[in-house]
VMD Tcl script that draws the C-alpha trace (Angstrom):
set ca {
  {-54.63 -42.85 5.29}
  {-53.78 -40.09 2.81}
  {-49.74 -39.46 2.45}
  {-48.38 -36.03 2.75}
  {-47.44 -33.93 -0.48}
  {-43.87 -34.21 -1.76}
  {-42.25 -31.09 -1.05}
  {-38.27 -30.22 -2.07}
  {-37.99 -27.88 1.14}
  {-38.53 -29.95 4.38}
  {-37.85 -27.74 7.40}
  {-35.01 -25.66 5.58}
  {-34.13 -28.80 4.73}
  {-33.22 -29.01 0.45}
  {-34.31 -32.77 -0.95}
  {-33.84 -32.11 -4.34}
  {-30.74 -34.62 -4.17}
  {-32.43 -37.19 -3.52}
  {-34.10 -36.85 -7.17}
  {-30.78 -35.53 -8.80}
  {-29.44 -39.20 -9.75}
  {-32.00 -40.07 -11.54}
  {-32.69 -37.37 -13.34}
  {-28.83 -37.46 -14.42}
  {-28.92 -41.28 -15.08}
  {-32.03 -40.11 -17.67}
  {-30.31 -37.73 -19.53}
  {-27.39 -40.10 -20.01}
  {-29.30 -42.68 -21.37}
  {-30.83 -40.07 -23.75}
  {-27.38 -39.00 -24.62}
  {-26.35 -42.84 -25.14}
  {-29.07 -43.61 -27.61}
  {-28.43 -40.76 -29.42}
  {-24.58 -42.06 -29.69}
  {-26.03 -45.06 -30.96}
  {-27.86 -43.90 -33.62}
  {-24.89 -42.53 -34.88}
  {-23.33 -44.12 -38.27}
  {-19.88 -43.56 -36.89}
  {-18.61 -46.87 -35.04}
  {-16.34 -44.67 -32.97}
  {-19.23 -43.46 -30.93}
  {-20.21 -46.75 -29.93}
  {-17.99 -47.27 -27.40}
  {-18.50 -44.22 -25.98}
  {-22.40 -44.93 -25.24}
  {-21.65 -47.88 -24.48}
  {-19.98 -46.25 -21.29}
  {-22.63 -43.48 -20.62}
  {-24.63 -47.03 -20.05}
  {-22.62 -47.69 -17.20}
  {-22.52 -44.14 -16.11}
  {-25.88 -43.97 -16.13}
  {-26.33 -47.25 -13.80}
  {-24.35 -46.03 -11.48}
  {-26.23 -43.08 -10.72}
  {-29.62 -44.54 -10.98}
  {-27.96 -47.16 -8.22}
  {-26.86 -43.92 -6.49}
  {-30.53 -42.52 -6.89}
  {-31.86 -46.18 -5.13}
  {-29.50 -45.69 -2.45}
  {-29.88 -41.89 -1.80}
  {-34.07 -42.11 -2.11}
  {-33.78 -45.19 0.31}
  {-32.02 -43.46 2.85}
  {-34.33 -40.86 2.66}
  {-37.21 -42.48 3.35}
  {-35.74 -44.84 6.12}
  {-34.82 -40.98 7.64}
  {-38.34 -40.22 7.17}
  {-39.40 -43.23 8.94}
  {-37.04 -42.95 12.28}
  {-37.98 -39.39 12.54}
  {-41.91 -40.30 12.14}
  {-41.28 -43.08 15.06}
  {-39.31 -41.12 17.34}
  {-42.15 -38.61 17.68}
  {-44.26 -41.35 18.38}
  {-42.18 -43.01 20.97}
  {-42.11 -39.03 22.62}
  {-45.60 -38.40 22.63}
  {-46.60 -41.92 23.76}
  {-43.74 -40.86 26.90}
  {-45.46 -37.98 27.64}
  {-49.14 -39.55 27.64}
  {-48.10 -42.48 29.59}
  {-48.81 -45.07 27.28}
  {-46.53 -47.99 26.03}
}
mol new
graphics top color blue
foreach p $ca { graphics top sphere $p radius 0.5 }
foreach p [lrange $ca 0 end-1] q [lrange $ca 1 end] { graphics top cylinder $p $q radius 0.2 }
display resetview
């Protein structure tokens, strides 16, 4: 069974969020490295926290794309509980 294409506008609906954590938690551990490679010791400790920044949003991201989908699933399910209601079946 083929799956549907990924859109960001489901029913005037915006999912972009659900992709915005990760995409954050990225760019901060690009930014971290880059602290890293610094010579200057005082940076360290900064990356060092962009680290943690950063795993907090890609946790964010985990929870955020798994509640998507779960939504995706009821909704898929609760259609199919309707129409087998109105055909009769169980």
């Amino acid at each position: 069974m083929a799956t549907p294409p990924r859109r960001l506008l489901v029913v005037q609906f915006f999912v972009g969020w659900v992709y915005g954590p990760s995409v954050v938690a990225s760019l901060l551990v690009i930014l971290a490295l880059r602290l890293l490679i610094e010579e200057d010791l005082a940076l360290h400790s900064h990356a060092w926290g962009l680290f943690g920044n950063a795993a907090i949003c890609f946790s964010i991201g985990c929870v955020s794309k798994l509640s998507w989908a779960m939504a995706r699933f009821n909704a898929v399910r609760q259609l199919e509980l309707q129409l087998r209601q109105e055909l009769g079946l169980r």
